[in-house]
C-alpha positions in Angstrom: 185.7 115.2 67.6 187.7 117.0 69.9 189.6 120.5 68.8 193.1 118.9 68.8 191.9 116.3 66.2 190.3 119.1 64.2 192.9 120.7 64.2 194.9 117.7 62.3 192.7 118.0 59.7 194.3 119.4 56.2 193.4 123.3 55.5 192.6 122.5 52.4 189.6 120.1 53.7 188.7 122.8 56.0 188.0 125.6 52.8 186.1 122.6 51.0 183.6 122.1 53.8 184.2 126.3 54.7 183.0 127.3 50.5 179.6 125.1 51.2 179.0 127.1 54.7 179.5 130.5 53.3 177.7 129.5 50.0 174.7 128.6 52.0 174.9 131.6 53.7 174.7 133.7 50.7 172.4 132.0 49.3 169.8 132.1 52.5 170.7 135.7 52.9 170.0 136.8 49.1 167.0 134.8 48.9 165.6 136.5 52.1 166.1 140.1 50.8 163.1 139.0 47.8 161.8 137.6 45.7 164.3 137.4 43.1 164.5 135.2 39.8 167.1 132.0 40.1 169.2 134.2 37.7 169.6 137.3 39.4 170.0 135.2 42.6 172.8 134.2 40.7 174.3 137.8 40.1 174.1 139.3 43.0 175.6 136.0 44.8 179.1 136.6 42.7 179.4 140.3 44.6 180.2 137.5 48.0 181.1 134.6 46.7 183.6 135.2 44.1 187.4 134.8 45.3 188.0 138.0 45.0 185.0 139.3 46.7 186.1 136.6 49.3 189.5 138.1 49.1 188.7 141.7 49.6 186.0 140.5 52.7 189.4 139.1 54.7 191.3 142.0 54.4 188.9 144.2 55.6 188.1 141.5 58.5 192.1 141.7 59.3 192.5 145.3 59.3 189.6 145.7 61.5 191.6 143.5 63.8 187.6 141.2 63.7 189.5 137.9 63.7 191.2 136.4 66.9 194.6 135.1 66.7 193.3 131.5 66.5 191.2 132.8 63.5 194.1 134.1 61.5 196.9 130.9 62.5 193.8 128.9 60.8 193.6 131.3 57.8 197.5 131.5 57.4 197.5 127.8 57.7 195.5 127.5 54.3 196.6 130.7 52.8 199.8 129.4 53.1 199.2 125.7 51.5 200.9 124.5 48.4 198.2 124.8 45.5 199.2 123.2 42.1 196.7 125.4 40.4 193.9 127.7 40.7 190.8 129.6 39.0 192.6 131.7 35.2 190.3 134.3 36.4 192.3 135.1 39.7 195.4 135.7 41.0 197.3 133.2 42.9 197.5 135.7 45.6 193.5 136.3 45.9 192.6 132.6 45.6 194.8 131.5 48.6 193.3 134.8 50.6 189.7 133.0 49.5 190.9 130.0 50.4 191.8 130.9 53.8 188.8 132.9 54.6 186.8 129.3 53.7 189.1 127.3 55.5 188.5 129.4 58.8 184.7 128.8 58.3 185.4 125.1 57.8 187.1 124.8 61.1 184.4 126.9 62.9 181.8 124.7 61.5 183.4 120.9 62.4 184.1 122.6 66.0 179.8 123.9 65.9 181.1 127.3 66.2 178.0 128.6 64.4 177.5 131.8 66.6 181.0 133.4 65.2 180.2 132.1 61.8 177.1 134.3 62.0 179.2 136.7 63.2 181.7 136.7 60.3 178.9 135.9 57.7 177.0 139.4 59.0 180.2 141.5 59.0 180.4 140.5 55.3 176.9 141.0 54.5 176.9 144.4 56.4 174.3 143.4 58.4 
């Protein structure tokens, strides 16, 4: 599929394939660190994967000036998408910020882009 065709594809598809990238990235990075029980796997995953987390990890990546323009027009995109509800436990403000941040690793994955999403995955791990 060529960039122009991705590119046609709804935001919000692009965050639902984007949350399964950056959850299995989490989840290979915490299980590497140890060996950890299923349950505090668990734990320590919600300090990355949790919308705010998520939230707080794109605007430090923005005020770092880490994301290209392309980046941010993608993240905008699906920050900026009509949502007819989201999580009680977050503000409508911090789950479209989420949302974006999965919807640019969405779009880097269906274009194979998986040396920036390491990139972006290791700036939020700190590694």
């Amino acid at each position: 599929m060529n960039k122009e065709k991705i590119l046609n594809i709804n935001s919000l598809a692009f965050a639902y394939l984007g949350d399964a990238t950056y959850e299995l990235y989490i989840r290979k990075y915490l299980t590497k660190k140890g060996n950890y029980k299923v349950k505090e796997l668990q734990k320590m995953a919600v300090d990355y994967v949790s919308a705010k987390a998520q939230s707080n990890f794109l605007d430090k990546m923005t005020q770092d000036n880490f994301l290209t323009e392309d980046e941010l027009e993608i993240v905008k995109r699906a920050r900026n998408h009509k949502v007819l509800s989201h999580p009680k436990n977050t503000s409508i403000i911090v789950y479209k910020k989420a949302t974006g941040l999965e919807a640019l690793l969405g779009y880097l994955e269906l274009n194979d882009n998986k040396s920036r999403i390491n990139e972006i995955m290791k700036y939020i791990v700190g590694d």
